[in-house]
C-alpha positions in Angstrom: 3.9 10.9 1.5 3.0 9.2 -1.4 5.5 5.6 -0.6 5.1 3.7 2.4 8.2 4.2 4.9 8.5 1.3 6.4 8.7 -0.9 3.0 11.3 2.1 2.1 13.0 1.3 5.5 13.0 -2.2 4.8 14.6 -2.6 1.3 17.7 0.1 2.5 18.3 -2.6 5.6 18.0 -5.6 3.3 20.1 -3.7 0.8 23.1 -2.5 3.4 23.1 -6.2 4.2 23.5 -7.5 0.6 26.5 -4.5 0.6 25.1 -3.1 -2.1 25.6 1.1 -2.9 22.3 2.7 -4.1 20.8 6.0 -4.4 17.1 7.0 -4.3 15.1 9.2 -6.6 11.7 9.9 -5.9 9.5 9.7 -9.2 6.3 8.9 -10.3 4.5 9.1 -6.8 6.8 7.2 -5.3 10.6 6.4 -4.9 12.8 4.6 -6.9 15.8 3.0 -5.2 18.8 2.5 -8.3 21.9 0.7 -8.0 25.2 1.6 -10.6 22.7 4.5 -12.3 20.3 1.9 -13.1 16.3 1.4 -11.3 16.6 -1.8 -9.4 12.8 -1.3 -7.9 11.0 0.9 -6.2 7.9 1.6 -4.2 4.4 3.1 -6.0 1.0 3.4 -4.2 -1.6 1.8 -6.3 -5.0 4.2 -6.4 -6.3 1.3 -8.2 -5.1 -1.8 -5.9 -5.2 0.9 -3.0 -2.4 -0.2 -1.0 1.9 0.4 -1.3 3.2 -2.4 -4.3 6.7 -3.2 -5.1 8.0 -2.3 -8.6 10.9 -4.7 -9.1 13.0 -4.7 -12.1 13.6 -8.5 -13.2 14.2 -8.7 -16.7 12.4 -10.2 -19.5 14.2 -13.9 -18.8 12.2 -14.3 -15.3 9.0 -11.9 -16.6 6.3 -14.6 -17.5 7.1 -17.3 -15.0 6.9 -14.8 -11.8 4.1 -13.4 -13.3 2.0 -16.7 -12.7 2.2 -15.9 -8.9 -1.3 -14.6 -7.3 0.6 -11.9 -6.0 2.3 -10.1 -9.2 0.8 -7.8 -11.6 2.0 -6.4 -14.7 3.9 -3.1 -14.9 1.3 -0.5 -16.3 1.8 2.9 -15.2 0.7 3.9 -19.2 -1.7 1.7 -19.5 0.4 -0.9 -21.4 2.7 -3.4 -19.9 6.4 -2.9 -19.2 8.1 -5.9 -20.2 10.7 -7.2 -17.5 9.0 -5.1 -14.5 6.1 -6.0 -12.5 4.6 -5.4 -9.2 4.1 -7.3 -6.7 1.6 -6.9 -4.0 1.8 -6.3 -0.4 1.0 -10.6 0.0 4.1 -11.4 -1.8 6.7 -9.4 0.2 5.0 -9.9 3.7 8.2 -11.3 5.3 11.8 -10.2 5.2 12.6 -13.7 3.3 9.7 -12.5 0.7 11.3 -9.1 0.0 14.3 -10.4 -0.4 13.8 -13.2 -3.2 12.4 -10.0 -5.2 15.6 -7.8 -4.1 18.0 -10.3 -5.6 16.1 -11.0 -8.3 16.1 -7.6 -8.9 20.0 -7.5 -8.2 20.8 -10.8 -10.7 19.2 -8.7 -13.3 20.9 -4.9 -13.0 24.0 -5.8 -14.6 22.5 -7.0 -17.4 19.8 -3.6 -17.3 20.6 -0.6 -19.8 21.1 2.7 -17.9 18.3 5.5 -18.7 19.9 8.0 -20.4 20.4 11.3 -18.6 18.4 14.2 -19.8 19.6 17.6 -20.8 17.3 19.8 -19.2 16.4 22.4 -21.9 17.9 26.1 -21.3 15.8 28.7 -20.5 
């Protein structure tokens, strides 16, 4: 398992509550929970930070100023940072109220969010 269950367990509850339809993918060591075709966050284990962080998608409008908190990171999964995504560590979704200030950020922004385009997967 390379996600943490519970967090996993945690965002469905707090999303079936907002009444909002999602589907799951699991990518990049982790699992990414999307909402009208588009990520709304997800759940990566750091091997650098060594512990389950939130990726939330928040848009560029809301990027810098929640990035001031102690317990967001930058996006970096390449090594460069991913504008209008970020992490946030285990600290800053402790509580149920925590997660879901992040999940409705996360939700404001998804309208507004460009849908990856689907890949043709190449004929063999």
């Amino acid at each position: 398992m390379a996600y943490d269950e519970y967090l996993a367990d945690r965002i469905r509850q707090q999303l079936k509550e907002k009444r909002t339809a999602l589907t799951e993918l699991k990518m990049m060591g982790g699992l990414c929970f999307k909402v009208d075709n588009k990520m709304l966050c997800g759940i990566h284990i750091d091997k650098k930070y060594g512990d389950s962080l939130l990726m939330a998608r928040i848009g560029e409008s809301v990027y810098l100023k929640e990035l001031e908190k102690p317990e967001c990171l930058p996006m970096d999964f390449t090594g460069r940072p991913m504008r209008g995504y970020i992490f946030v560590a285990p600290d800053g979704f402790d509580t149920d109220k925590d997660l879901s200030y992040w999940l409705d950020l996360c939700l404001d922004f998804n309208p507004m969010a460009k849908a990856s385009k689907p890949r043709n997967k190449k004929k063999q």
